[in-house]
C-alpha positions as CSV (number, residue, x, y, z in Angstrom):
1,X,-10.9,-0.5,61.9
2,X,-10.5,1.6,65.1
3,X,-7.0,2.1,64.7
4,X,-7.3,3.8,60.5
5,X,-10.5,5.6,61.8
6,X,-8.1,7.1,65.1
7,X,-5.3,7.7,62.6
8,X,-7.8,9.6,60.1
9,X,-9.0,12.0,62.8
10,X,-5.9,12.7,64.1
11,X,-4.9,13.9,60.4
12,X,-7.5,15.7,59.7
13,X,-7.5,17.7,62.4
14,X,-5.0,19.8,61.1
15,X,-6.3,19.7,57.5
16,X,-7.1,23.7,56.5
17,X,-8.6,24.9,53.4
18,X,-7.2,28.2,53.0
19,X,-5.4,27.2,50.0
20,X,-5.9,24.6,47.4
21,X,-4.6,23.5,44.2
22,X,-6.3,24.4,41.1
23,X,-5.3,21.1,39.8
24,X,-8.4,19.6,41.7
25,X,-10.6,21.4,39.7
26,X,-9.8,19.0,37.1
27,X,-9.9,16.4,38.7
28,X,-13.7,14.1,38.0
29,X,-13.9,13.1,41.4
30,X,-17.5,11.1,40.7
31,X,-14.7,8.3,38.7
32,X,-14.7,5.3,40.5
33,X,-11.1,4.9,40.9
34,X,-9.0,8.2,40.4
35,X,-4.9,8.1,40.6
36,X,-2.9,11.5,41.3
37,X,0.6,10.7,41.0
38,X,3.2,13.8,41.8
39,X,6.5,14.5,42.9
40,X,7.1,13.8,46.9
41,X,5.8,17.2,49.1
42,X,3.9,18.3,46.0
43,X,0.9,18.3,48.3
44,X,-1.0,15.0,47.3
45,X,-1.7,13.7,51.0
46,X,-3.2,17.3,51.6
47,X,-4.8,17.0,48.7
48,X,-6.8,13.8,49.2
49,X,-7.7,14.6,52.6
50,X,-9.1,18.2,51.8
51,X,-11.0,16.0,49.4
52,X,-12.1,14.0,52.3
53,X,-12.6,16.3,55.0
54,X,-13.9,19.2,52.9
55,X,-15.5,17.6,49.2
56,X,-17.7,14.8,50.3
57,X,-20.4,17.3,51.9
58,X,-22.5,14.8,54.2
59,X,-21.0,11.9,52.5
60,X,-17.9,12.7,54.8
61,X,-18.7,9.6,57.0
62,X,-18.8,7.3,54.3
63,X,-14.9,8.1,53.5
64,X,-11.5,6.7,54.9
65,X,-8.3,7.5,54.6
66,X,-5.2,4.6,54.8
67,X,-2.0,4.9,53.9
68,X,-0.3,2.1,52.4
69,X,3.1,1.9,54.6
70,X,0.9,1.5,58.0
71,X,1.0,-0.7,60.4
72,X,-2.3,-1.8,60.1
73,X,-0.9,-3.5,56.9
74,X,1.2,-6.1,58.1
75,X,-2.0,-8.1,59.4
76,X,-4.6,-6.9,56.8
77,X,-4.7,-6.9,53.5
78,X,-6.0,-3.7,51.0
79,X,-8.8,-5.8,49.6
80,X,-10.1,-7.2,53.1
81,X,-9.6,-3.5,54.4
82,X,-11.9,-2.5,51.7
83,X,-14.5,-5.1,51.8
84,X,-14.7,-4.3,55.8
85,X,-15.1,-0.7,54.7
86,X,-17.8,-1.6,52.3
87,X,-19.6,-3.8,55.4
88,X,-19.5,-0.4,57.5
89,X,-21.6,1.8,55.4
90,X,-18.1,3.1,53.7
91,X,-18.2,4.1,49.7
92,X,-15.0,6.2,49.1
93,X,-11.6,4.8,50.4
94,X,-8.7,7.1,49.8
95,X,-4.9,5.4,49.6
96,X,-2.2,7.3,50.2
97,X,1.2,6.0,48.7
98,X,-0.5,3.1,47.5
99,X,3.4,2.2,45.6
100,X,4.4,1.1,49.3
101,X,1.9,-1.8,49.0
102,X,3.2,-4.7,47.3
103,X,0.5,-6.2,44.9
104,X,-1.3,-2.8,45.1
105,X,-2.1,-3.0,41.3
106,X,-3.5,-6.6,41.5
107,X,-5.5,-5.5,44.8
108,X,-6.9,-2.3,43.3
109,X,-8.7,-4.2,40.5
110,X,-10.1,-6.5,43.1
111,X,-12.0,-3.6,44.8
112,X,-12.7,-2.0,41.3
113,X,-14.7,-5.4,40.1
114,X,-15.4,-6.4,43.6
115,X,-17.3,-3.3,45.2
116,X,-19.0,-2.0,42.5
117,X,-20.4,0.8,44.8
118,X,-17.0,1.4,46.5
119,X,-14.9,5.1,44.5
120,X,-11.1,4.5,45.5
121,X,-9.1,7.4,45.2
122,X,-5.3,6.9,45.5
123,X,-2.0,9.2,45.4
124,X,1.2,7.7,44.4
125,X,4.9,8.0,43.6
126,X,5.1,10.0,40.0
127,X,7.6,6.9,38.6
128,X,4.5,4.5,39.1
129,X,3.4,3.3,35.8
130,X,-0.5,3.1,36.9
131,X,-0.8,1.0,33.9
132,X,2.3,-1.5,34.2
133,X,1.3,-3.3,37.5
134,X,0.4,-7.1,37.7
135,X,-3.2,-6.2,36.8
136,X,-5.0,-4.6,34.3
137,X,-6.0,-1.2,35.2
138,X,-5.9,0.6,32.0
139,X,-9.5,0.9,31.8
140,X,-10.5,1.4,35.4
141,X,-8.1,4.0,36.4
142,X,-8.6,7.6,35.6
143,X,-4.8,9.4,36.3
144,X,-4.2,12.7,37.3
145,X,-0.6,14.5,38.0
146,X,-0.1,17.6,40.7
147,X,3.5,19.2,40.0
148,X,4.8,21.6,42.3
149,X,3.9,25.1,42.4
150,X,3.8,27.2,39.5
151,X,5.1,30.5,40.5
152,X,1.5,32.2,40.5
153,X,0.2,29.8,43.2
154,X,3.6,30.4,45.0
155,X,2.1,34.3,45.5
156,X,-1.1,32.5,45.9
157,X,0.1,30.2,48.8
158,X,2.2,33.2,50.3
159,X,-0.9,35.6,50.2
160,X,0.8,38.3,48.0
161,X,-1.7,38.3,45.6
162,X,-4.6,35.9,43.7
163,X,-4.4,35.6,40.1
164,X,-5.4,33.5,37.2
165,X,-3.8,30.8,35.1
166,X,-2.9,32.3,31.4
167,X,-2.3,30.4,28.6
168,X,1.2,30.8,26.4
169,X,-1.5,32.9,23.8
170,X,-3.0,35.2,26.2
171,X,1.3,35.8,27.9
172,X,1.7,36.6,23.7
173,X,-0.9,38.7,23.2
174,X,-1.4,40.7,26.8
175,X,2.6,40.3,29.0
176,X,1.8,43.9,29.3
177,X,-1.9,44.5,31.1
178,X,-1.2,41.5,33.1
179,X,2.1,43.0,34.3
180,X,0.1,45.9,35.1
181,X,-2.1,44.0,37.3
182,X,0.2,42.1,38.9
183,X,2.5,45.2,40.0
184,X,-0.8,46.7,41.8
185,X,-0.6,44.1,43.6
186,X,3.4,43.2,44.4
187,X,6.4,43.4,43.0
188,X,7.4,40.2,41.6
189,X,10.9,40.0,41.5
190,X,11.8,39.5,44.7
191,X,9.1,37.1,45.3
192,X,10.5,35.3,42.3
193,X,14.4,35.1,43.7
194,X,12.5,33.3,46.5
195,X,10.8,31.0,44.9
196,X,13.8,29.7,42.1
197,X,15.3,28.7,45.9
198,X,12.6,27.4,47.6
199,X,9.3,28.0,46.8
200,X,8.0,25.2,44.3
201,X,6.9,22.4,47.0
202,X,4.5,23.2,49.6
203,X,6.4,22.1,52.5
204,X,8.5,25.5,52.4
205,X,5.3,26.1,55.0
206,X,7.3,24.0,57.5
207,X,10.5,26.0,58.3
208,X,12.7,28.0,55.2
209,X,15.5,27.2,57.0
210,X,14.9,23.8,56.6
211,X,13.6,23.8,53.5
212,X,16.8,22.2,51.6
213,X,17.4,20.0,53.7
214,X,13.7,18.9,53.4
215,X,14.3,19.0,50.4
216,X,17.6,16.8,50.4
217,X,15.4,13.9,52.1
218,X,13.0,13.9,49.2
219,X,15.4,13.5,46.7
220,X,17.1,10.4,48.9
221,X,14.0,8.9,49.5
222,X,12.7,9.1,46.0
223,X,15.9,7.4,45.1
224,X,16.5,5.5,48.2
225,X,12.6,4.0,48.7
226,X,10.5,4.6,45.4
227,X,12.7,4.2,42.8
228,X,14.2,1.2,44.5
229,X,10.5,-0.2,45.3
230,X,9.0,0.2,41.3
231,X,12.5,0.0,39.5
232,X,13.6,-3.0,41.6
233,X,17.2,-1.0,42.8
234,X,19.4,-2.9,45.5
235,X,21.3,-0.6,48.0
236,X,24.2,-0.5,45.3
237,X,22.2,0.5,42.0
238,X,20.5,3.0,44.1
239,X,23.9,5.0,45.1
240,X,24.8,4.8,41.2
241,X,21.9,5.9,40.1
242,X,22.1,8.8,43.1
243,X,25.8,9.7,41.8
244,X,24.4,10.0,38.6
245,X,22.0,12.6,39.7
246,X,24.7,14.1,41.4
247,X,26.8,13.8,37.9
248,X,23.5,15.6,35.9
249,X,23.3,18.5,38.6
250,X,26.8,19.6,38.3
251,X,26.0,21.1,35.0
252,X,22.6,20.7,34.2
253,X,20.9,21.7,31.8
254,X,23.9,20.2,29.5
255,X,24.0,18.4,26.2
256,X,24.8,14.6,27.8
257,X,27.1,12.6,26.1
258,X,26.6,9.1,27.0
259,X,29.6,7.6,26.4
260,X,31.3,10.0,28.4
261,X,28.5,9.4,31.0
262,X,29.0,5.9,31.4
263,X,32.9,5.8,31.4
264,X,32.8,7.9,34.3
265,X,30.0,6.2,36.4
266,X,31.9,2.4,35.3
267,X,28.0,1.2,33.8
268,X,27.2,0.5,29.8
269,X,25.2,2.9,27.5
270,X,21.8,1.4,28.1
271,X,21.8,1.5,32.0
272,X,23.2,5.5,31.9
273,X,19.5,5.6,29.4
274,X,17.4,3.4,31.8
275,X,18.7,5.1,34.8
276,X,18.3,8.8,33.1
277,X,14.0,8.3,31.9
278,X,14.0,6.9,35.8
279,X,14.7,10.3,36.7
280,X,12.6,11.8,34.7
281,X,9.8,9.8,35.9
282,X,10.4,10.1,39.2
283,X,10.0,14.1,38.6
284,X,14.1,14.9,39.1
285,X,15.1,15.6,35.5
286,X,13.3,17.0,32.3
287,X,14.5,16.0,29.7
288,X,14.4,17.9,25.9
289,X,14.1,16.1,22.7
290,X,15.4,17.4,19.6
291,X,12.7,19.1,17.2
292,X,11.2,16.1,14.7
293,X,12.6,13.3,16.7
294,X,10.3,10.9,18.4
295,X,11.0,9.9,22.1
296,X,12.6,6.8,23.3
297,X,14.1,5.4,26.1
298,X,17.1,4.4,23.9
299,X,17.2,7.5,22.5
300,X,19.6,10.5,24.0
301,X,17.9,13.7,25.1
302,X,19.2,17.1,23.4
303,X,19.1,18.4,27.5
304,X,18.6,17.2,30.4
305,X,17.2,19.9,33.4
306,X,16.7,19.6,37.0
307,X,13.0,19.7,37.5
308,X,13.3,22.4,39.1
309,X,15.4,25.0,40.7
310,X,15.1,24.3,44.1
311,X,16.8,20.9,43.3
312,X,19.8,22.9,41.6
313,X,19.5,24.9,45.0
314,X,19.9,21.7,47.4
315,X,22.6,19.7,45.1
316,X,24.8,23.0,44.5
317,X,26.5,25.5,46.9
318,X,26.1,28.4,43.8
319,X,24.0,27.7,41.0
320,X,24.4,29.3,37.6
321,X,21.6,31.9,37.3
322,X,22.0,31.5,33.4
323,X,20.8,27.7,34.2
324,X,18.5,28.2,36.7
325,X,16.1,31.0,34.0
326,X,16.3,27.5,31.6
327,X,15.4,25.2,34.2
328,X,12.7,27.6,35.6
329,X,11.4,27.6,32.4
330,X,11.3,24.4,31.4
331,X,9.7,23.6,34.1
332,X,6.8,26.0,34.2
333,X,5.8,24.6,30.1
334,X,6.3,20.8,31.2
335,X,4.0,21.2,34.1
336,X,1.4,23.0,31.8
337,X,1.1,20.1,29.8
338,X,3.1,21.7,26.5
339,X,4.9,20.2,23.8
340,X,8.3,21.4,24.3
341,X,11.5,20.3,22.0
342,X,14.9,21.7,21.3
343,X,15.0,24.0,18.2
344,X,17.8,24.9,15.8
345,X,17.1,28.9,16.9
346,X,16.9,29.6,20.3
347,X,16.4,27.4,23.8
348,X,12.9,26.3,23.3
349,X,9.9,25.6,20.4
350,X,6.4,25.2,21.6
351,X,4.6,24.6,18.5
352,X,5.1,26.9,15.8
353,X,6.6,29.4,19.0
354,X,10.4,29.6,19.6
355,X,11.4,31.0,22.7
356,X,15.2,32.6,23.9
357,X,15.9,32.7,27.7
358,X,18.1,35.1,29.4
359,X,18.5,38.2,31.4
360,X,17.3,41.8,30.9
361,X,19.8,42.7,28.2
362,X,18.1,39.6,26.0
363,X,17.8,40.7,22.4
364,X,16.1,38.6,20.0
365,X,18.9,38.0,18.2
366,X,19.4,34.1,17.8
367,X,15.5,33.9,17.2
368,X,14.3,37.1,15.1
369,X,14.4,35.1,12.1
370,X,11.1,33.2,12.9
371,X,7.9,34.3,12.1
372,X,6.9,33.8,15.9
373,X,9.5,34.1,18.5
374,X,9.2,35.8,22.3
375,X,12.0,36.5,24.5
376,X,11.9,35.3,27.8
377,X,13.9,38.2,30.1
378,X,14.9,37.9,34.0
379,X,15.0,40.9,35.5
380,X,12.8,43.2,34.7
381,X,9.2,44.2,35.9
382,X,7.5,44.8,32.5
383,X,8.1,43.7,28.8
384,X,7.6,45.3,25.7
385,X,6.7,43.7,22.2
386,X,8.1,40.5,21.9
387,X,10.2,40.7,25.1
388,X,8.4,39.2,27.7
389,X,8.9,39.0,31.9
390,X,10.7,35.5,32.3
391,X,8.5,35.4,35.9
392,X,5.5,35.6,34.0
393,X,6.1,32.2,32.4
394,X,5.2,31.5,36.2
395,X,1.4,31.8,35.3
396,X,0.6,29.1,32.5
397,X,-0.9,27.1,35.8
């Protein structure tokens, strides 16, 4: 096992601490097999191996990191890796990109029912249905998602200023004090412009200038290599399904029409469906029901959004800003693990909450009907009432 233990310390020697994501706070890492599926450069390998080099305390020893694409596998198998682990003195085996590894699901509940003293923590691609593989894992696996940054660990990661999650009540109630607090500290709106561009994955840290076309790479290989891995895509149903994307991002967030969809791209109704929930969970689209209709996969979205502005960013030379405040938005209530549909007033309903997106001159005037309505504004520093900073939406995690 030289070669995993050589690769391991090469890794994480460059592992740092000075940031983390709050998501691992959540995270029961004393599970005996834990999942963290995310979007590619969401920060799951750094993650996992802060967990590792940092969380086990002086159980560090006794953990190994693999990744599922390396060499090492084209001679050895996951479950013999494991079991030679085990043989070591090793009890907590962490799998990076464990999608890469064909029969991973099958393997994993090996090592679940075959090392009863061996925790596996593993990341993967966000389209993985943990639960769909050749095996069983529903009740063995305990599955975690990281999004990208929320816009308060954007000033976080960029040391501008600490400050702590708020719920969609506590924006309600307090937008005000907490804009207070936060304008001690920086001015947000420029911060902000930055991070609609490129601030929501952590690899910005490598180079802004390359940051899009970093970005550009993880869309193709999300396309190119997961999708075509768990979906099964050939070289030719992954270009379609990329032209698509391409399709979506030309005017996203739009009302689809599917019909329209599929005359242009030459496919029938159902595959423009299949292939539009694959985006979604692969983490390049959200999509918005309609209000009181359930969700299928046969069922057409009121909206479909970029997952985020930096995608509108690397797929367009200008996007629209009016687009980009819904996407951001969007965004920032999916990611917090809200309810969100498409009400007959305004952009957005959370609950018994309907919200109206714009700039600074937003009135309330498609929403002021309802009994509880905000109004989310770009451009300004500091709301009043029921108008509330559309940057501040940037804190609910």
């Amino acid at each position: 096992m030289e070669p995993l233990l050589a690769f391991q310390d090469v890794l994480l020697g460059s592992v740092e601490n000075r940031f983390s994501r709050e998501s691992v706070a959540k995270i029961r890492w004393n599970d005996k097999m834990i999942g963290i599926r995310g979007p590619r450069g969401a920060g799951k390998t750094t993650l996992i191996l802060q967990r590792l080099k940092f969380g086990l305390g002086d159980q560090r020893e006794k953990g190994l990191y693999v990744t599922a694409d390396h060499t090492w596998f084209y001679t050895h198998s996951l479950l013999d890796t494991a079991m030679d682990w085990w043989k070591q003195g090793g009890r907590v085996l962490f799998i990076d990109e464990v999608h890469k590894y064909p029969h991973w699901s099958r393997e994993l509940k090996n090592i679940y029912d075959g090392l009863p003293g061996m925790k596996v923590i593993f990341s993967a691609s966000s389209a993985l249905d943990i639960y769909r593989g050749e095996a069983d894992l529903s009740r063995r696996v305990v599955s975690y998602s990281l999004p990208g940054l929320s816009f308060r660990e954007y000033l976080q990661f960029t040391e501008r200023g600490t400050f702590p999650a708020m719920s969609l009540d506590d924006i309600r109630a307090h937008h005000r004090e907490v804009s207070r607090s936060v304008l001690e500290k920086v001015q947000p709106l420029p911060d902000f412009r930055h991070y609609l561009r490129q601030g929501y994955l952590p690899i910005f840290t490598e180079g802004e200038e390359s940051y899009l076309p970093r970005l550009e790479q993880v869309i193709n290989t999300t396309l190119e290599a997961d999708l075509a891995t768990l979906a099964s895509y050939n070289a030719g149903t992954a270009a379609r399904v990329k032209k698509l994307l391409g399709v979506i991002a030309e005017s996203a967030p739009f009302k689809p029409n599917i019909s329209a969809l599929a005359d242009k791209m030459g496919l029938h109704r159902d595959k423009i469906y299949e292939f539009i929930y694959q985006l979604e969970d692969a983490r390049l689209l959200n999509l918005l029901s309609a209000e009181g209709k359930g969700v299928s996969r046969l069922q057409k979205p009121e909206k479909i959004y970029l997952e985020n502005t930096n995608l509108a960013y690397a797929m367009q030379a200008s996007p629209d800003m009016g687009n980009l405040r819904e996407t951001f938005l969007m965004g920032q209530l999916v990611n917090a693990g809200l309810s969100v549909t498409a009400p007959t007033q305004g952009d957005f309903k959370v609950g018994d909450l309907f919200i109206e997106v714009g700039g600074k001159s937003k009135n309330a005037g498609q929403v002021k009907g309802e009994a509880s309505y905000l109004v989310a504004a770009d451009d300004i520093e500091m709301g009043v009432g029921s108008k509330v900073p559309l940057w501040m939406f940037g804190f609910l995690y």
